[in-house]
C-alpha positions, 0 to 999 in steps of 0.5 A: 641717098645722099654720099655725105652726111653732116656731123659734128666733131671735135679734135681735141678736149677744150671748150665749146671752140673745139666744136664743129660741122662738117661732111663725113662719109654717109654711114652704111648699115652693117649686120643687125643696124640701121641708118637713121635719118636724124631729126632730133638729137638732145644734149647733155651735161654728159657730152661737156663732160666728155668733150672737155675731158674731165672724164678721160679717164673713165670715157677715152674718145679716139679723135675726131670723135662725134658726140651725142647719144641720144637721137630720133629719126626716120630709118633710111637703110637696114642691115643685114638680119634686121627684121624691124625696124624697116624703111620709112619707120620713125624710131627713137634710141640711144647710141652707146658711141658719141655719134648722135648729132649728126644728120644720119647714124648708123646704130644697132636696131635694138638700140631703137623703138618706135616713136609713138605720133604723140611724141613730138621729134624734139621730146623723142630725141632727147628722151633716153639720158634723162629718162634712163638717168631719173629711172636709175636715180629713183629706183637707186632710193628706192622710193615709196609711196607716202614718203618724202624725197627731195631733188636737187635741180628739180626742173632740169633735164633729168629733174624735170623727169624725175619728180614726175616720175616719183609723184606719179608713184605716190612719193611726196617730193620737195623740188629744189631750183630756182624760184623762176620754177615755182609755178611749173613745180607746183603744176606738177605736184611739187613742193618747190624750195628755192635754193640759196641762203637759207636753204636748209631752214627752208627744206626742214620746214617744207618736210615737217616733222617727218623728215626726209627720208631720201634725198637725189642729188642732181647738181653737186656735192654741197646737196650730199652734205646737206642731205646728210646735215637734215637726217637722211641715211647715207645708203638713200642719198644718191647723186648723178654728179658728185662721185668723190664725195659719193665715195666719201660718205656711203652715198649711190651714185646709180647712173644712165647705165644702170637703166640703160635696156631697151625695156626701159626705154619703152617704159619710158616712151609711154611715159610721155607718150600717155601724158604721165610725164611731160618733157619740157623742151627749153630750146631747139637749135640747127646743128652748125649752132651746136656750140651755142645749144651748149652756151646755152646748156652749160648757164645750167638755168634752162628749164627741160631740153635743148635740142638740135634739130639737124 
């Protein structure tokens, strides 16, 4: 095995600049880990958060710091006491340290299931955050079969997932996003609403004289006060990104840590690996363009995934 690998890194909080590659030592196993050689890792809206430092408080990062959590890859070295997964195995997990984008990761082995051959790389490496994330945030409703729910930023990384995962469950979901998503809404079972001017007429009616009776918000706090302003209960309403206001009015804000469980994760994995949810990949790019996968992220327009390939 090679004595570098390739990871990137940042010094200090700031923008997409304060990205960069280079070589750091090869990572060895310790007790219970592996080594994966990657072949995916996805990105998140999380990583930004992290990296420019709005979070501090809450995620602290020691500098140089790595980044990334999700990853999928070929296991090349094993620990002491690991039984599985073994040399030459294809896996797919989650770090809970910013070290996923990089060519090789050390991580604990229960961090990691097999990835199924249906799976491609890109889809393996960027499934944990907005799987976990639509997982926590539908079981955070508690929706049920025959009700209506409506999703902000229907057709991003984690809403693309999620209202697969609630029609697939019997749930009626009013999908808000751009009308650039319409059709890939529909494919899917959704009722697209266009956002913008209007929006809450366009909602009522979509909804009908039922209403809506649970309301995820995956972009920001203007969504809970609209969810709030058509009749939804503020013990239904929860958001991914809006925690102030959250806080404010009552609402959940159920994250990737509340379904954060190897479990999980294999529920998940058979979600896509059978069909049941389709993974959008927007775009996959090497690792020294790291920072324009996150120009690209942070337009906050890309329909699915973006993935770099290392």
């Amino acid at each position: 095995m090679n004595r570098t690998a390739r990871a990137v890194r940042f010094d200090r909080y700031g923008g997409r600049d304060v990205l960069y590659v280079t070589d750091v030592p090869m990572p060895e196993p310790g007790p219970g880990e592996v080594v994966v050689e990657v072949r995916a890792a996805g990105i998140n809206p999380f990583d930004t958060m992290i990296r420019s430092g709005v979070v501090r408080d809450l995620f602290p990062v020691d500098f140089p710091s790595g980044q990334g959590s999700d990853l999928a890859g070929v296991v090349v070295a094993v620990g002491a006491g690991v039984d599985t997964p073994a040399l030459g195995d294809e896996v797919m997990g989650w770090t809970p340290l910013p070290s996923a984008q990089a060519t090789h990761v050390a991580i604990a082995a229960a961090q990691l299931v097999a990835k199924p051959p249906r799976v491609s790389w890109e889809v393996a490496g960027s499934l944990h955050m907005v799987g976990a994330t639509a997982y926590a945030a539908q079981r955070a409703v508690a929706a049920q079969p025959g009700e209506t729910v409506a999703v902000s930023a229907a057709a991003g990384g984690v809403g693309s997932f999620l209202v697969q995962m609630l029609t697939g469950r019997g749930v009626r979901v009013l999908g808000i996003a751009s009308s650039a998503n319409t059709e890939w809404l529909q494919k899917h079972g959704v009722t697209p609403v266009p956002y913008g001017d209007g929006l809450r007429e366009r909602l009522e009616q979509a909804a009908g004289a039922d209403g809506i009776d649970a309301f995820i918000d995956l972009h920001g706090p203007e969504y809970l006060d609209l969810a709030v302003a058509v009749g939804v209960k503020p013990d239904r309403i929860q958001t991914t990104v809006a925690m102030q206001r959250a806080a404010e009015i009552g609402a959940r804000t159920d994250g990737r840590h509340n379904a954060t469980a190897r479990e999980v994760l294999v529920e998940l994995v058979e979600l896509a690996a059978s069909g049941a949810v389709e993974v959008p990949i927007a775009a996959t790019y090497p690792l020294d363009r790291v920072a324009d996968a996150f120009a690209e992220l942070e337009r906050r327009h890309a329909r699915g995934k973006i993935v770099l390939l290392p």
